[in-house]
N, C-alpha and C positions, 0 to 999 in steps of 0.2 A: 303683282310686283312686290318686292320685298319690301319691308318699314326700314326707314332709317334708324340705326343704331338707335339715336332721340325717343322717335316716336315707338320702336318696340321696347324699353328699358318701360315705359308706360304700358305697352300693352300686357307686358309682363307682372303688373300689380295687379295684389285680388282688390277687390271688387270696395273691401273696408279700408284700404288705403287712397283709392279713389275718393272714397265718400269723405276721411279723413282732410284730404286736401281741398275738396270741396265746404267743409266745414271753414276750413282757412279763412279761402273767400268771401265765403259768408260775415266772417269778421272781418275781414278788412273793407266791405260793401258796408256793414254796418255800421263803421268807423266814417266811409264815406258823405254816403246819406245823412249823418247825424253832423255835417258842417256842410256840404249841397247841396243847391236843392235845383230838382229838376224841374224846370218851367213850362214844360209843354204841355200841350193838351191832346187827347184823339184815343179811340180805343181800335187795335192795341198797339201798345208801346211796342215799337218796332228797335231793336237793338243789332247792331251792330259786333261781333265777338270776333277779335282779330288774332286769328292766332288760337289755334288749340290743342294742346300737348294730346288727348286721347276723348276717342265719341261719347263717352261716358259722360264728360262734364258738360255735353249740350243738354241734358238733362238737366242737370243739374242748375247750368247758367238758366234754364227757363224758370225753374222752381223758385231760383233766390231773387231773380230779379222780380219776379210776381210780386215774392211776401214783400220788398222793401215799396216796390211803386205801387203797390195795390190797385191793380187791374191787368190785364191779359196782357201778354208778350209776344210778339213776333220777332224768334232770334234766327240770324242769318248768322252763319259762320263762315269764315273769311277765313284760308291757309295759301300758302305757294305752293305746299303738296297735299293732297287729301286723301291718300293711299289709306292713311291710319284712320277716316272719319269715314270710309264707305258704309253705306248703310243708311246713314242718318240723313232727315232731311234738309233741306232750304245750306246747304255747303257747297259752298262756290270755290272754287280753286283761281286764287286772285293772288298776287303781287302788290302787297298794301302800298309799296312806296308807289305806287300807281294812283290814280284819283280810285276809288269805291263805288263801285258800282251798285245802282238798286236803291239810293239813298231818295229821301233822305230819312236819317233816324234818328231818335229821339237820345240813344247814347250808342257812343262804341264805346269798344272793353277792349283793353290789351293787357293780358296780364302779365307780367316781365318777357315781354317780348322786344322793349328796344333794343336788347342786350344781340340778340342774334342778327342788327341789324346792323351793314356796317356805318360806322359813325356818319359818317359825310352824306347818307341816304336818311337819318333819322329824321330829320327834319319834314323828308317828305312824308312818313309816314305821320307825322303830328301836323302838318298844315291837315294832308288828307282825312286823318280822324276827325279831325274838327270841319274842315268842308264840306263831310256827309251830311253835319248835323241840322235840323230843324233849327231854329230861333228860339233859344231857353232849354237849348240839349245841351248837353255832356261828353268830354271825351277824356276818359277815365281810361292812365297810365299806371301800372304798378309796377313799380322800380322796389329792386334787391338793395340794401346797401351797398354792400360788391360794385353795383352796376354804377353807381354813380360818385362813389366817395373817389374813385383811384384817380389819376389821372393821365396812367398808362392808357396807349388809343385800344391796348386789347389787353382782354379780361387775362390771368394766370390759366385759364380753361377753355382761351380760345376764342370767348366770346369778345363783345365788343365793350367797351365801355360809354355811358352814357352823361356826355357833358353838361348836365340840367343845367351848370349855369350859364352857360351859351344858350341853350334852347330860352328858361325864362327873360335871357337879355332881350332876346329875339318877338316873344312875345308883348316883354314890356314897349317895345318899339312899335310894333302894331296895336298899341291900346287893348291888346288880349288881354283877359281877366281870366285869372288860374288861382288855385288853388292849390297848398300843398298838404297833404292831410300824415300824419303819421299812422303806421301801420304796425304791425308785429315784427317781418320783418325787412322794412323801408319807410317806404313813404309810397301814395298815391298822388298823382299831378294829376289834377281834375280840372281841365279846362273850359268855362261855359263858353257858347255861343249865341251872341247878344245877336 
């Protein structure tokens, strides 16, 4: 089957612009962990990764989350299409606004992925990210500026935009404890699970 437009504009980059935006990550995980802290216990850390632009960074997501929680990772990757991830293991072809299945885990990762979702479904994907979790896990958001500063319901590019202060109201109503962490370029919404 063909890639989406999306997903081949990725498969289209060599190899050092992968690792490039993988580096990103890595800073913005850094910026993370250096105000979160993950409360779980159990080896290994079973993660969650919602949403992945190309199979490359399953790699990659294993390596960085190692170095920051220092012990072994078990990453399950989570898309609606997995055309562009064939090959790699533990990828489930899921519908995150759906509850998650396989859980529970100790973080999920969305990395600017509420943008593709539309607005009035986002929600379910952050009850869901946080419902997988363990007691003292994570469910770590990375938001564009873009995504969230506009207040148009869609992006100039089609995407969605991401109402965080509906979503944190909504949390704050549920006694949900979040965090907003700045990033290079956003913020991450890193929500624990007490």
């Amino acid at each position: 089957m063909a890639l989406s437009t999306y997903h081949q504009k990725y498969a289209n980059q060599p190899d050092a612009e992968i690792q490039n935006r993988a580096d990103g990550k890595r800073q913005e995980l850094s910026a993370i962990f250096g105000q979160a802290q993950l409360k779980t216990t159990g080896e290994p850390a079973r993660i969650a990764v919602i949403g992945c632009g190309d199979k490359r960074f399953i790699k990659h997501h294993k390596e960085i989350f190692e170095s920051f929680i220092k012990k072994p990772v078990e990453i399950i990757t989570f898309d609606i299409t997995i055309d562009h991830l064939v090959g790699e293991e533990n990828v489930i072809q899921h519908d995150c606004t759906l509850p998650l299945p396989n859980g529970p885990f100790d973080i999920t990762y969305a990395h600017v992925l509420l943008r593709f979702i539309e607005t009035d479904k986002q929600w379910n994907l952050i009850t869901n990210s946080v419902d997988a979790l363990k007691s003292g896990g994570l469910a770590i958001h990375l938001l564009d500026k873009e995504d969230y500063e506009t207040k148009e319901p869609k992006l100039s590019n089609g995407l969605f935009s991401v109402p965080l202060d509906k979503w944190k109201a909504k949390l704050d109503e549920l006694g949900i404890e979040y965090k907003e962490v700045p990033v290079k370029y956003g913020l991450a919404f890193v929500i624990l699970k007490k």
